[in-house]
Structure formats: structure tokens, C-alpha cells
N, CA, C and O of each residue as an XYZ file, in Angstrom:
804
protein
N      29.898    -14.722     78.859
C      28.829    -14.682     77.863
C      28.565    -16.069     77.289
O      27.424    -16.525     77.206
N      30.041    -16.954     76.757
C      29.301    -18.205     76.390
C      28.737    -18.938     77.347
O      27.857    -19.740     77.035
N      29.024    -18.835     78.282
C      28.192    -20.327     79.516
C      26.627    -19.637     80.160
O      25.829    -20.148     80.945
N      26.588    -18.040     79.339
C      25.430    -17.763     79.903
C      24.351    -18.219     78.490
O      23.157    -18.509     78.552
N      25.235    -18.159     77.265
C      24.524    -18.762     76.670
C      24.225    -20.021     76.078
O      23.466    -20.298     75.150
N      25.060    -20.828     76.880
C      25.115    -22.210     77.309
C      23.453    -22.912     78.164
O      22.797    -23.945     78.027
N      23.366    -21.951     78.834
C      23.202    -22.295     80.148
C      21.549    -21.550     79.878
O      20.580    -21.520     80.636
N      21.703    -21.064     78.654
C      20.079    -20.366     78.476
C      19.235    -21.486     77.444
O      18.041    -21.773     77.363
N      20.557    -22.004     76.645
C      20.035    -22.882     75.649
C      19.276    -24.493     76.401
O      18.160    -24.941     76.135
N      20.018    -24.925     77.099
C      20.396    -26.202     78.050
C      18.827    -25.981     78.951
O      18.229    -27.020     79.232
N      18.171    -24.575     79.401
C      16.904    -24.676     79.720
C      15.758    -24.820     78.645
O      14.609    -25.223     78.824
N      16.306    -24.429     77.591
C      15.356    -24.015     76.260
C      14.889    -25.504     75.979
O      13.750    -25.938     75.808
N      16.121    -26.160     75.983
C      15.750    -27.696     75.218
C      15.141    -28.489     76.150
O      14.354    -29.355     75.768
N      15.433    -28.297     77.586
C      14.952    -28.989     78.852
C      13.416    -28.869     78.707
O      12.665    -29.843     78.741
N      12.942    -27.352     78.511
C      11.710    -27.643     78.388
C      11.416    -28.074     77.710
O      10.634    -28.967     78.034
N      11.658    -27.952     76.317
C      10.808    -28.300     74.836
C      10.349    -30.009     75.083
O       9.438    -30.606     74.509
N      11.067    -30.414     75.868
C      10.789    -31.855     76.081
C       9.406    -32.315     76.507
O       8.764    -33.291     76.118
N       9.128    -31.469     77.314
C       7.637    -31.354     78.034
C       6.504    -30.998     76.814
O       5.376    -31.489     76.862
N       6.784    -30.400     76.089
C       5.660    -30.012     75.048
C       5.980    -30.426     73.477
O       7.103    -30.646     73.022
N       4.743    -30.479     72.767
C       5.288    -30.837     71.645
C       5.793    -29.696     70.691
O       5.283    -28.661     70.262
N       6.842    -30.232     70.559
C       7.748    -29.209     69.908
C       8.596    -29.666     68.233
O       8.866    -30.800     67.838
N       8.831    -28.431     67.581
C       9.050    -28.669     66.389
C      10.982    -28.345     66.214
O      11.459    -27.402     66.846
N      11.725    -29.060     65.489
C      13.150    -28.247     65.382
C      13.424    -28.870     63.547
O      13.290    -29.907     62.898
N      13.844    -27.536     63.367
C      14.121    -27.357     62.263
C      15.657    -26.814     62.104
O      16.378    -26.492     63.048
N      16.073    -26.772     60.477
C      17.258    -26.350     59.708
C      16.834    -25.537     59.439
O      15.645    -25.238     59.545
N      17.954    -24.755     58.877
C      17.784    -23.317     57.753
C      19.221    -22.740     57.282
O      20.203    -22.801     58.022
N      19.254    -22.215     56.083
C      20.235    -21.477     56.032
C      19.506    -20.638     54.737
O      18.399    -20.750     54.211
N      20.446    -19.915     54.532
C      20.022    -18.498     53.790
C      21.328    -17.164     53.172
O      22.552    -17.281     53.123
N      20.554    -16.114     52.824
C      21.537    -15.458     52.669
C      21.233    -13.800     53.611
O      20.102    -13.336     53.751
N      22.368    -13.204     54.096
C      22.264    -12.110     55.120
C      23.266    -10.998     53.868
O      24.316    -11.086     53.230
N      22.166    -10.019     54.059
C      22.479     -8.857     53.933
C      22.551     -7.554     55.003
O      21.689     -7.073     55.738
N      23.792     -7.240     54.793
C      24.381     -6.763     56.554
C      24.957     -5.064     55.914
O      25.551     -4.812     54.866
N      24.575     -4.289     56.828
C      24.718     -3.013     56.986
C      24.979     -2.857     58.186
O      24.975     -3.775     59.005
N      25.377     -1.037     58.567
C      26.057     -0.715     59.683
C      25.689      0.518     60.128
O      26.189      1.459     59.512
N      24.902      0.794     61.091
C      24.356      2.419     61.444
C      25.783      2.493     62.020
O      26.364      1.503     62.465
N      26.395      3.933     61.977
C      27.179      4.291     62.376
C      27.756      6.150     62.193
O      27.742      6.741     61.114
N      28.133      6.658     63.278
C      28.508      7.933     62.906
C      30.095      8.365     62.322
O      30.509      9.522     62.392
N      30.783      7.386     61.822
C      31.463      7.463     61.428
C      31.380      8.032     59.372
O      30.625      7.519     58.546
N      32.152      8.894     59.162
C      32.047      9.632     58.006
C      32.353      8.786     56.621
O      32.109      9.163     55.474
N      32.753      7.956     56.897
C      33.057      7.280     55.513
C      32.030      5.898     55.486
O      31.955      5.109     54.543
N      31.391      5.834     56.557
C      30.714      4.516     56.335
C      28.654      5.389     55.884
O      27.536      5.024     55.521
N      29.367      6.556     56.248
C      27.778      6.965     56.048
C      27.859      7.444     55.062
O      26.729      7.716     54.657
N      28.853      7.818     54.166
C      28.903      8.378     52.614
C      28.655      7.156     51.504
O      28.029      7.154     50.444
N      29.413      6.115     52.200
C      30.087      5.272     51.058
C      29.860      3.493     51.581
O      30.171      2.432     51.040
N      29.296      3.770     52.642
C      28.779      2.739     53.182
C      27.706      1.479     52.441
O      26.682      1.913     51.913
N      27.801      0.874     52.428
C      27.444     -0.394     50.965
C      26.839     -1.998     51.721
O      27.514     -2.527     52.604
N      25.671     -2.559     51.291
C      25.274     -3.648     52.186
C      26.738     -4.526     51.422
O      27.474     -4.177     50.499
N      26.727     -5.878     52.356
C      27.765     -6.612     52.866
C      26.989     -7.810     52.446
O      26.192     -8.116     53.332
N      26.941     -8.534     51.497
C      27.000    -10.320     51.067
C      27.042    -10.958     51.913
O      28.026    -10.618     52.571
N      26.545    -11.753     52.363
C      27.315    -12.762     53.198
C      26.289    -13.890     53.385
O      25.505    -14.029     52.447
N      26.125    -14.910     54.673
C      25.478    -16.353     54.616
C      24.922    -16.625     55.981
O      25.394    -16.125     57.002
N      24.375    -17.060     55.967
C      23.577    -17.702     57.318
C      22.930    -19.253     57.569
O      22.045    -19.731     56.859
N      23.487    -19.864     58.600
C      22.973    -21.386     58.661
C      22.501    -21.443     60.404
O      22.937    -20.755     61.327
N      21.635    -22.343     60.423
C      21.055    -22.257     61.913
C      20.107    -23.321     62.146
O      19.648    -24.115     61.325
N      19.863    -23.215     63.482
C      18.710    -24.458     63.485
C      17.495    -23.647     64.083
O      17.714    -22.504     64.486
N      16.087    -24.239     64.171
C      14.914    -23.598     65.120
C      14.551    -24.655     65.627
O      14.579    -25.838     65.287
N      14.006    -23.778     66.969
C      13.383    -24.947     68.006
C      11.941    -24.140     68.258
O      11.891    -23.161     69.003
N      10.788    -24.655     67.562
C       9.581    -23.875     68.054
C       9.084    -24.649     69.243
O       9.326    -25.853     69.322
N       8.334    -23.956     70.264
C       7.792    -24.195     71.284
C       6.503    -23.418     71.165
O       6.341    -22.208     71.329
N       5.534    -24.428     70.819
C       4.034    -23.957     71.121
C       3.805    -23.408     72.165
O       4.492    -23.903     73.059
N       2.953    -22.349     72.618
C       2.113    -22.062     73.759
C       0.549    -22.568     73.837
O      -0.058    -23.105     74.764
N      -0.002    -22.082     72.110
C      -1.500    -22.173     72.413
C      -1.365    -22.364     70.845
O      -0.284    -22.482     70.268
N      -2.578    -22.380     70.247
C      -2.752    -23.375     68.679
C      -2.122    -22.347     67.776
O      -1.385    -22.669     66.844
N      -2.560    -20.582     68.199
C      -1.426    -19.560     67.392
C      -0.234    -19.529     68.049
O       0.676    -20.202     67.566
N      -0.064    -19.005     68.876
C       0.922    -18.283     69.290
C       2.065    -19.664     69.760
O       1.733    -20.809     70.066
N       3.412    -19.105     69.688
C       5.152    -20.424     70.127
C       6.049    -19.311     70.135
O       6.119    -18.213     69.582
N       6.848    -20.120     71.129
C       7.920    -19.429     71.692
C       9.192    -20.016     70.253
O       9.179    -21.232     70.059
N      10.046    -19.288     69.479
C      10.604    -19.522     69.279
C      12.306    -19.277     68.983
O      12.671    -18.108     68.853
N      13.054    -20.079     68.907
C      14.305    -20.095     69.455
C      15.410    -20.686     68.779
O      14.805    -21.447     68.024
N      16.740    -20.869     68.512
C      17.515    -21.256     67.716
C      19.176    -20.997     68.173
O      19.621    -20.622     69.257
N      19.796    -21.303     67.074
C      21.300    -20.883     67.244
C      21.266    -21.236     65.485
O      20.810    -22.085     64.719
N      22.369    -19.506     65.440
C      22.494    -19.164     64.273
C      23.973    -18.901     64.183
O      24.483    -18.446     65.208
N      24.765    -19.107     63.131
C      25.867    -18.630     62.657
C      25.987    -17.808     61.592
O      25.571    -18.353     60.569
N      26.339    -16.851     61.449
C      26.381    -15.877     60.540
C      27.463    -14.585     60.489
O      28.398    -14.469     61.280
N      27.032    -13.258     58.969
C      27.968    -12.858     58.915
C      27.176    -11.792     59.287
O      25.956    -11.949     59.288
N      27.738    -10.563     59.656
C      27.788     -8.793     59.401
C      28.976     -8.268     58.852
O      29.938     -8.855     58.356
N      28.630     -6.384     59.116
C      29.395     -5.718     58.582
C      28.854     -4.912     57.565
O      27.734     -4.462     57.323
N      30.254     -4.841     56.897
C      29.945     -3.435     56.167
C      30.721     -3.363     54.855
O      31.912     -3.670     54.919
N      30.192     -2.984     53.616
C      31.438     -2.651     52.591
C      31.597     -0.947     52.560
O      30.743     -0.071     52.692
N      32.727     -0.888     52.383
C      33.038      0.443     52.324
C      33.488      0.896     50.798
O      34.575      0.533     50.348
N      32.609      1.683     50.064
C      33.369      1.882     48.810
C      34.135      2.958     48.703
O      33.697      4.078     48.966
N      35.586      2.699     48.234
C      36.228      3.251     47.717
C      36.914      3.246     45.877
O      37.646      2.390     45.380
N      36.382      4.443     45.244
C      37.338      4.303     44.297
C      37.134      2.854     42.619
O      37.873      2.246     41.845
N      35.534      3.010     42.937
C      34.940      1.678     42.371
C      35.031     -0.175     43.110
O      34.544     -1.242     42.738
N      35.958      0.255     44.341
C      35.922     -0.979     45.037
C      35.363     -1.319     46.342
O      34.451     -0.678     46.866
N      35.834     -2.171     46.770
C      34.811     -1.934     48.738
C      35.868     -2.092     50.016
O      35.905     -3.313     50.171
N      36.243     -1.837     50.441
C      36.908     -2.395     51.812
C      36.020     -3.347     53.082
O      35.299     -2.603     53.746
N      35.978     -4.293     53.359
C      35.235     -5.029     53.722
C      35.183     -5.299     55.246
O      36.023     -6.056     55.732
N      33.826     -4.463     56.365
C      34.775     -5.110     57.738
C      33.502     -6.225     57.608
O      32.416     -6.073     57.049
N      34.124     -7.586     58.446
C      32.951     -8.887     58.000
C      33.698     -9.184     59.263
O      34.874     -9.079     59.612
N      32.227     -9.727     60.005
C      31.837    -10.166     61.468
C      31.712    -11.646     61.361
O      31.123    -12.017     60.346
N      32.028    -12.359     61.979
C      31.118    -13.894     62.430
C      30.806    -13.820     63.652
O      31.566    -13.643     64.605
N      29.424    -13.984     63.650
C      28.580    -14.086     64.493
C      27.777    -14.842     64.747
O      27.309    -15.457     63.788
N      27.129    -15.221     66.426
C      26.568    -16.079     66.721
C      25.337    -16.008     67.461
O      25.355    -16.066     68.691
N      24.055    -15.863     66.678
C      22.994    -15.299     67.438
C      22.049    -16.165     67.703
O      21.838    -17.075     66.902
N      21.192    -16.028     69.050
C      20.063    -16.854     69.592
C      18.546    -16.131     69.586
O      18.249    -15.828     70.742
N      17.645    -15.816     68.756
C      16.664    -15.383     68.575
C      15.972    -16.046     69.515
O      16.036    -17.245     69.784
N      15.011    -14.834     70.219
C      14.001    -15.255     71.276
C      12.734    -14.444     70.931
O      12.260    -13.391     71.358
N      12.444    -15.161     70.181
C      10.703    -14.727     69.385
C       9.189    -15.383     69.794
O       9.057    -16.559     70.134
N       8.386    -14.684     69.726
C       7.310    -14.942     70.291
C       6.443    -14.452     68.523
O       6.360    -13.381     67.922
N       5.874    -16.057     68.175
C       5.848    -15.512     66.933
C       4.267    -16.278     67.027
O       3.890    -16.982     67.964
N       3.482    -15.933     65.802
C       1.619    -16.294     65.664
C       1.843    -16.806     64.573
O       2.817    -16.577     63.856
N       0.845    -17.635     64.339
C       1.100    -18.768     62.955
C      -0.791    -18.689     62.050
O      -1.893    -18.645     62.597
N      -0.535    -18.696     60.988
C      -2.381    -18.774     60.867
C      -2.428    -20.200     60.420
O      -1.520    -21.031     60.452
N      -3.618    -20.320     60.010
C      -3.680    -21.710     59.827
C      -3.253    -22.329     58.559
O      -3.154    -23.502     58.200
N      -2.946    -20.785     57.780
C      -2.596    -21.669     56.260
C      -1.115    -21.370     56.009
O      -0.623    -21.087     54.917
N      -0.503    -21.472     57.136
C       1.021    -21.422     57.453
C       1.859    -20.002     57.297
O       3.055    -19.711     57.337
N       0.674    -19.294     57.107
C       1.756    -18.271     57.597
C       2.191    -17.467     58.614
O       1.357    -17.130     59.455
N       3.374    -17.071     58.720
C       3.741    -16.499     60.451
C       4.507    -15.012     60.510
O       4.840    -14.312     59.554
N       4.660    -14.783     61.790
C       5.011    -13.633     61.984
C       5.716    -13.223     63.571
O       5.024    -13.248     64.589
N       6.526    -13.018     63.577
C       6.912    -12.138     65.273
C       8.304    -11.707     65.310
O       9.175    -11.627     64.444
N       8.264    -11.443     66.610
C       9.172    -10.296     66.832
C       9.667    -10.559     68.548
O       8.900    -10.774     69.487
N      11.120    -10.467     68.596
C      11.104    -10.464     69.892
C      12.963    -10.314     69.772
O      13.616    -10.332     68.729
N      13.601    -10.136     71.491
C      14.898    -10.171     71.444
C      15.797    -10.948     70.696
O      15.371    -12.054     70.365
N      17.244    -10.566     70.251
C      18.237    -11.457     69.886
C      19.661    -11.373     70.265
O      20.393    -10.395     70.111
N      19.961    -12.502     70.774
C      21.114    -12.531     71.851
C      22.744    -12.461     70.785
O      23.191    -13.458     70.218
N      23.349    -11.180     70.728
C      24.640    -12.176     69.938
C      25.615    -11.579     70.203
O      25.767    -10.491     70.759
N      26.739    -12.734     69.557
C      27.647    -12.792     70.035
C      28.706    -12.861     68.914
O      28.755    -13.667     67.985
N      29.685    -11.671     69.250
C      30.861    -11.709     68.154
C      32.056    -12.557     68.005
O      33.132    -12.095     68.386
N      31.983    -14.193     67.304
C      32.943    -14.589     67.161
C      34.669    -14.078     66.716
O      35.672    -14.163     67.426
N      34.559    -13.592     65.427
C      35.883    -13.102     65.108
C      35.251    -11.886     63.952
O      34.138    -11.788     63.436
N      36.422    -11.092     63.829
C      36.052     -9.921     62.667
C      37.351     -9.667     62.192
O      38.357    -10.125     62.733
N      37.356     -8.813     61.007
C      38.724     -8.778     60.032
C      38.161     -7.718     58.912
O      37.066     -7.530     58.381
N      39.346     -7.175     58.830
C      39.078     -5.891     57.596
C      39.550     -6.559     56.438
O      40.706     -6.941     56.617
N      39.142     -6.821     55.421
C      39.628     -6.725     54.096
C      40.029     -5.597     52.972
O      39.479     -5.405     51.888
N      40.460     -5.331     53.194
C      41.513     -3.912     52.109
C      41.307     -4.562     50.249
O      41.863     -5.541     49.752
N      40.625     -3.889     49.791
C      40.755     -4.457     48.464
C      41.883     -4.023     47.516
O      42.374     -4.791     46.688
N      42.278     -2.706     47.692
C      43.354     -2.419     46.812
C      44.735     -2.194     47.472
O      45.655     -1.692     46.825
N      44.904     -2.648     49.038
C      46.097     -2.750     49.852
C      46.282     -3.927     50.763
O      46.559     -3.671     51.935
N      46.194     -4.901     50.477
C      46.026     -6.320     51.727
C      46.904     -5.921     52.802
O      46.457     -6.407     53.841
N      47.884     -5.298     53.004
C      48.890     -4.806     53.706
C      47.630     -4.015     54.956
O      47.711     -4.158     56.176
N      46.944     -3.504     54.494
C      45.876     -2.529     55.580
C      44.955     -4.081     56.619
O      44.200     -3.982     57.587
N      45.378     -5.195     55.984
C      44.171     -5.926     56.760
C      44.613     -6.496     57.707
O      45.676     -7.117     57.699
N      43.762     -6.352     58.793
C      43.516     -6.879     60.103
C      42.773     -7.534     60.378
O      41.782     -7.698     59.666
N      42.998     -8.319     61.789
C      41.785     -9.074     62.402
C      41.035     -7.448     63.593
O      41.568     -6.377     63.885
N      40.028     -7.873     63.858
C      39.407     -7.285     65.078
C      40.021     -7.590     66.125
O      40.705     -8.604     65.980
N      40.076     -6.997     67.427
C      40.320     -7.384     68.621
C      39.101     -7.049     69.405
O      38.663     -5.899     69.361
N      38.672     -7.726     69.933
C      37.544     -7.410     71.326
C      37.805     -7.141     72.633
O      38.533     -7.814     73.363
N      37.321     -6.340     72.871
C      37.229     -6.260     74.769
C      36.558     -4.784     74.801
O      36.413     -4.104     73.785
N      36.135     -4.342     76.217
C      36.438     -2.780     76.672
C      36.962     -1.876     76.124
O      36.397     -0.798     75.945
N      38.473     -2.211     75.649
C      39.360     -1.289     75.340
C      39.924     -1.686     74.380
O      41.153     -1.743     74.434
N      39.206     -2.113     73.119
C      39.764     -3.206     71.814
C      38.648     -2.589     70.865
O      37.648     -1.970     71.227
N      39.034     -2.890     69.601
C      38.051     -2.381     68.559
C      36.659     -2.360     68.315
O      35.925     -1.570     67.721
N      36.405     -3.826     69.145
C      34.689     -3.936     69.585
C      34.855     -4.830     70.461
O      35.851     -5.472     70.793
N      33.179     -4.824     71.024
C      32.690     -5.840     71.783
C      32.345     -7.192     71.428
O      32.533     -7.526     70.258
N      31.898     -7.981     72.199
C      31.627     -9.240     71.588
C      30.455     -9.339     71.955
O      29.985    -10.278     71.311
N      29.799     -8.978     72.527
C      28.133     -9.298     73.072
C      27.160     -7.724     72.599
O      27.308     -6.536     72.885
N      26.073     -8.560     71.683
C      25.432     -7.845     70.649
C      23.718     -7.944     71.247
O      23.179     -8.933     70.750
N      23.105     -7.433     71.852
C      21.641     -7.224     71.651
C      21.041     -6.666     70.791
O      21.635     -5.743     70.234
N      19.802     -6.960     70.396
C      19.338     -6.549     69.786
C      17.312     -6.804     69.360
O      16.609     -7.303     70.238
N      16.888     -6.525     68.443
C      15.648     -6.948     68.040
C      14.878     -7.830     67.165
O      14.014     -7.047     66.771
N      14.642     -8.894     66.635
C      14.084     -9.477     65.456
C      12.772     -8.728     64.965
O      12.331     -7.866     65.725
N      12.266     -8.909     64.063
C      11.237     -9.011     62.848
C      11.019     -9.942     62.002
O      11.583     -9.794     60.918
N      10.333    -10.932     62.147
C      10.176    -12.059     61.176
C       8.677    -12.169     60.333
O       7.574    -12.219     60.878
N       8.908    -12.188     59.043
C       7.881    -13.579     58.509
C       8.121    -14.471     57.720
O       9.239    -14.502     57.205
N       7.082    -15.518     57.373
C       7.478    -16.608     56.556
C       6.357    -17.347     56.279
O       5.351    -16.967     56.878
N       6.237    -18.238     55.590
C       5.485    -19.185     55.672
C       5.900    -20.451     55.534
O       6.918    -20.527     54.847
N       5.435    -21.608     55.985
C       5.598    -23.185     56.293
C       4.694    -23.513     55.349
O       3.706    -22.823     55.102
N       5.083    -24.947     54.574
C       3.883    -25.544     54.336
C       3.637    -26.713     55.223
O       4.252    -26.862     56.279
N       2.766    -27.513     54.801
C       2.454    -28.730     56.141
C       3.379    -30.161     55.373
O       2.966    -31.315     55.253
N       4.426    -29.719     55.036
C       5.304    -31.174     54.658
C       6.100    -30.565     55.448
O       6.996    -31.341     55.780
N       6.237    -29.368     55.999
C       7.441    -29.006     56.700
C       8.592    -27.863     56.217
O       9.171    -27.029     56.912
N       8.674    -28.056     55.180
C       9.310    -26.581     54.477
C       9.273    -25.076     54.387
O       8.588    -24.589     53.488
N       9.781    -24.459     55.025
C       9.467    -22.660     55.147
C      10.694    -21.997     54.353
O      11.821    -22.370     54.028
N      10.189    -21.228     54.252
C      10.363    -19.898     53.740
C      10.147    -18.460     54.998
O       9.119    -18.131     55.591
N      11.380    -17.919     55.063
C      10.816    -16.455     55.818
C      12.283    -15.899     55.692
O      13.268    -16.437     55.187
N      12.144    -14.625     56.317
C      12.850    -13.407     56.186
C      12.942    -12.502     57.721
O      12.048    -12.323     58.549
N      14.118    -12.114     57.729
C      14.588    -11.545     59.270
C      15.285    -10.290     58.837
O      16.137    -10.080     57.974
N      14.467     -9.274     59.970
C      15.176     -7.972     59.668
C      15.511     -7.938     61.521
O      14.627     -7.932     62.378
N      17.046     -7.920     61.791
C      18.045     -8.263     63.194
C      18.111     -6.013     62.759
O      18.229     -5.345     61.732
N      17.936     -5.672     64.384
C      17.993     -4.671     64.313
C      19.051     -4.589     65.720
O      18.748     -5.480     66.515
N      19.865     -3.984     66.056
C      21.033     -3.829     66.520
C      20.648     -2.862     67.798
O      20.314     -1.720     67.481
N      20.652     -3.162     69.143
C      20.365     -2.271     69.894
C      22.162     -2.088     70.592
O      22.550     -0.955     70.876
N      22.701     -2.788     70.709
C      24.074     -2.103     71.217
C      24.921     -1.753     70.409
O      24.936     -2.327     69.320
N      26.174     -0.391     70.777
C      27.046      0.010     70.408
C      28.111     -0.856     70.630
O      28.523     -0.881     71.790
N      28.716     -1.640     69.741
C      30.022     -2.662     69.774
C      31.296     -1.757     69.539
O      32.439     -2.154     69.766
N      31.097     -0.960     69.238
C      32.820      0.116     69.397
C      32.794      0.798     70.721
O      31.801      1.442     71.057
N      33.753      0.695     71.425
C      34.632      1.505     72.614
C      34.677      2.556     72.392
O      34.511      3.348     73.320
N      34.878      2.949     71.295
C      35.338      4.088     71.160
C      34.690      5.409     70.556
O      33.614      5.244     69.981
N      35.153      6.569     70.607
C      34.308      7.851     70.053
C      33.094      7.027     69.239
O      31.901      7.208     69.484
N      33.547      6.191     68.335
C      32.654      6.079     66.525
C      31.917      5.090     67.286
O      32.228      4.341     68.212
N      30.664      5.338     66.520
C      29.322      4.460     67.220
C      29.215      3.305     65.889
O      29.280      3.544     64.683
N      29.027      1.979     66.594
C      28.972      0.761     65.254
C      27.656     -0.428     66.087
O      27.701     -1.271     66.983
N      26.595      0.122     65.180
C      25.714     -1.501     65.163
C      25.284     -1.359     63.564
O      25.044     -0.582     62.641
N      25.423     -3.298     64.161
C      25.711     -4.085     62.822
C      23.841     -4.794     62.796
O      23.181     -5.521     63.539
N      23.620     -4.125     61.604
C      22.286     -4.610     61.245
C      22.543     -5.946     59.977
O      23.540     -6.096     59.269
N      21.292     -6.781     60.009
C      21.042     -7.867     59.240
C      19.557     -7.827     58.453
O      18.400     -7.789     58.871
N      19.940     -7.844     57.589
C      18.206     -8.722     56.839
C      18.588    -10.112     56.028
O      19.360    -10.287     55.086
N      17.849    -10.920     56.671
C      18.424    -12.427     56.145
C      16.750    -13.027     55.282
O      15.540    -12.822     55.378
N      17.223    -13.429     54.881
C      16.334    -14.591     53.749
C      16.450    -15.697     53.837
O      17.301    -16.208     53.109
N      15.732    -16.505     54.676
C      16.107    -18.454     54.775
C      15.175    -19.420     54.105
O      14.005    -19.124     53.865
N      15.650    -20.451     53.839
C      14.782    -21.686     53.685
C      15.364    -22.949     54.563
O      16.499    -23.305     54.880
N      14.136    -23.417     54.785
C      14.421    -24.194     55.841
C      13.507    -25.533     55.980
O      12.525    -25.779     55.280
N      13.920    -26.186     56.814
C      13.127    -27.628     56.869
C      12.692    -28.106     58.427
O      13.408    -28.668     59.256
N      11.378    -27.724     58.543
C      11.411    -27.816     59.870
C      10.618    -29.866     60.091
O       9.789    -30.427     59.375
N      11.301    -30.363     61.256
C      10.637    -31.613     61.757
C       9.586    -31.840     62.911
O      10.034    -31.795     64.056
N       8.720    -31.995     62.801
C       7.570    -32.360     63.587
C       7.953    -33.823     65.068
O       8.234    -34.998     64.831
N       7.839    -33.263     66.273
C       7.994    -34.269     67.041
C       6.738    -34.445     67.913
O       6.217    -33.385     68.259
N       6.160    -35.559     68.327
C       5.161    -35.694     68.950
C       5.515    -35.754     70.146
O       6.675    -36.070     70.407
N       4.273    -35.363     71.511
C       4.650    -34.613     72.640
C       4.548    -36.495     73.646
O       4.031    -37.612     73.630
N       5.678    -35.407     74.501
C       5.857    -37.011     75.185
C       5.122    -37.208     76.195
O       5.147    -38.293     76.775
């Protein structure tokens, strides 16, 4: 999975070279939930705090419409309340949005398209027993997977110094548990960001 997403990025930037293209910063904050059929996360199940930092690489097609693309670091998961407190499972994750997004002319935008990710590390936090906490293990036959598909939803707006504003609702198309209990990890993130203008070579 990483050298495929090595190896997807390494074409991404190859092209952008050819056209004029924009790359920007961002970070923000992610609010992370968890569809799941498991009984205690659907009673007591609670969005999850957490942070997001990343870069974008837009690639124009035509004066609306750009391909756009990035690498993101971030959190998911889930709080679980118990008892006035939460038990915490929290993901780091590493996702590559592949959006096909329309821009108007007075900067504001919009699209939607696949998102590639990938589960760095995960860990339970026990609030009223630290003794209960674990790390995750991944594989087949391990607590989850590490490779996450899924969907974006974006908007935002830019102004023309370069500064945006937008918002991402990451919708979870795979099941990352092995096992009986079904787990995707949804996101809605909020960024600001600074995008840079490069002229085409």
C-alpha cells in the first residue's frame, strides 16, 4: 500500500509540472465518528476531537473545473461514553484526496471525488482504567485494516491573495474490522489554508 501510494503521488507531481499548478498548506480541526454495528458505539457513541494538517496540489483542467490532490495527516475514531466519561479509540491516519472540484469566479468551490487512506497506528484510551489500553494491531486477522477507501465532499472558498477556507465531509466506504463488528471511520474536517500560485512552465 505505501509504494502504491508512493508511486501514485510521484505521477501526480510529475504531471503538475506540465501545467500551471497551485500547492498549498492547511491544517484544521477533524471531527471523527464511527458507523458501526457494534452495541455500545451505537448507544453511546460520541464525535472524537482531534486535528488535521496537509498540503494541496490543484491541477487545473479548464478555467472551472482542477483535479485536486494532497497528502493529509490526521485523526479518527470514536469516543465511547461511559458513566459521564469517554473511552477513546483514536486512529492516525494518512489520506490522499482525489477530487475533481469547480471553482466560480468569486472563489468559491466545490467537489467531490475518491479518498485513498491509510491507517498509520491506533490505540484505545480507557479513561477510568489505563490498565484496559491498547495499541491496535493491523492485518487480515488483527483488529483492523490499514487501507481505508472512501468518498470526499468539499467546499470552501479562496480569496485571490491565496487564503481558503473549506470544509470536508470523508465518508468511509470500507469495513476496517476483520471481524463479526463492522467499523468505518467517518471525518468532517474544517481547514484553513494558504494556497501558492506557480506559473506554468
Amino acid at each position: 500500500m505505501k509504494k502504491r501510494i508512493i508511486f501514485l503521488l510521484s505521477i501526480l507531481i510529475s504531471s503538475a509540472t506540465f501545467a500551471q499548478v497551485s500547492f498549498g498548506l492547511k491544517a484544521g480541526y477533524n471531527a471523527a465518528s464511527v458507523k458501526s454495528n457494534d452495541a455500545d458505539i451505537t448507544a453511546d457513541g460520541q464525535t472524537l476531537s482531534g486535528f488535521h494538517i496537509g498540503t494541496v496540489l490543484n491541477v487545473p483542467m479548464n478555467k472551472k473545473f482542477s483535479f485536486q490532490t494532497g497528502l493529509n495527516l490526521g485523526t479518527k475514531g470514536v469516543s465511547v461514553a461511559h458513566d459521564g466519561h469517554g473511552d477513546k479509540y483514536k486512529f492516525t491516519a494518512i489520506d490522499i484526496p482525489l477530487n475533481v472540484v469547480v471553482t466560480s469566479k468569486k472563489g468559491l468551490f466545490a467537489g467531490t471525488g475518491l479518498n485513498l487512506g491509510y491507517n498509520l497506528s491506533g490505540k484505545l484510551d480507557a479513561h477510568d482504567d489505563p490498565t484496559e489500553n491498547y495499541d491496535f494491531e493491523f492485518g487480515s486477522n488483527k483488529n483492523f485494516t490499514r487501507a481505508d477507501l472512501g468518498l470526499n465532499f468539499l467546499v470552501g472558498y479562496q480569496t485571490k491573495s491565496g487564503i481558503f477556507v473549506s470544509a470536508n465531509s470523508l465518508v468511509s466506504l470500507t469495513d476496517i474490522a476483520p471481524s463479526a463488528t463492522s467499523w468505518k471511520n467517518n471525518v468532517i474536517s474544517l481547514s484553513v489554508g494558504y494556497t501558492l500560485k506557480s506559473s506554468k512552465k
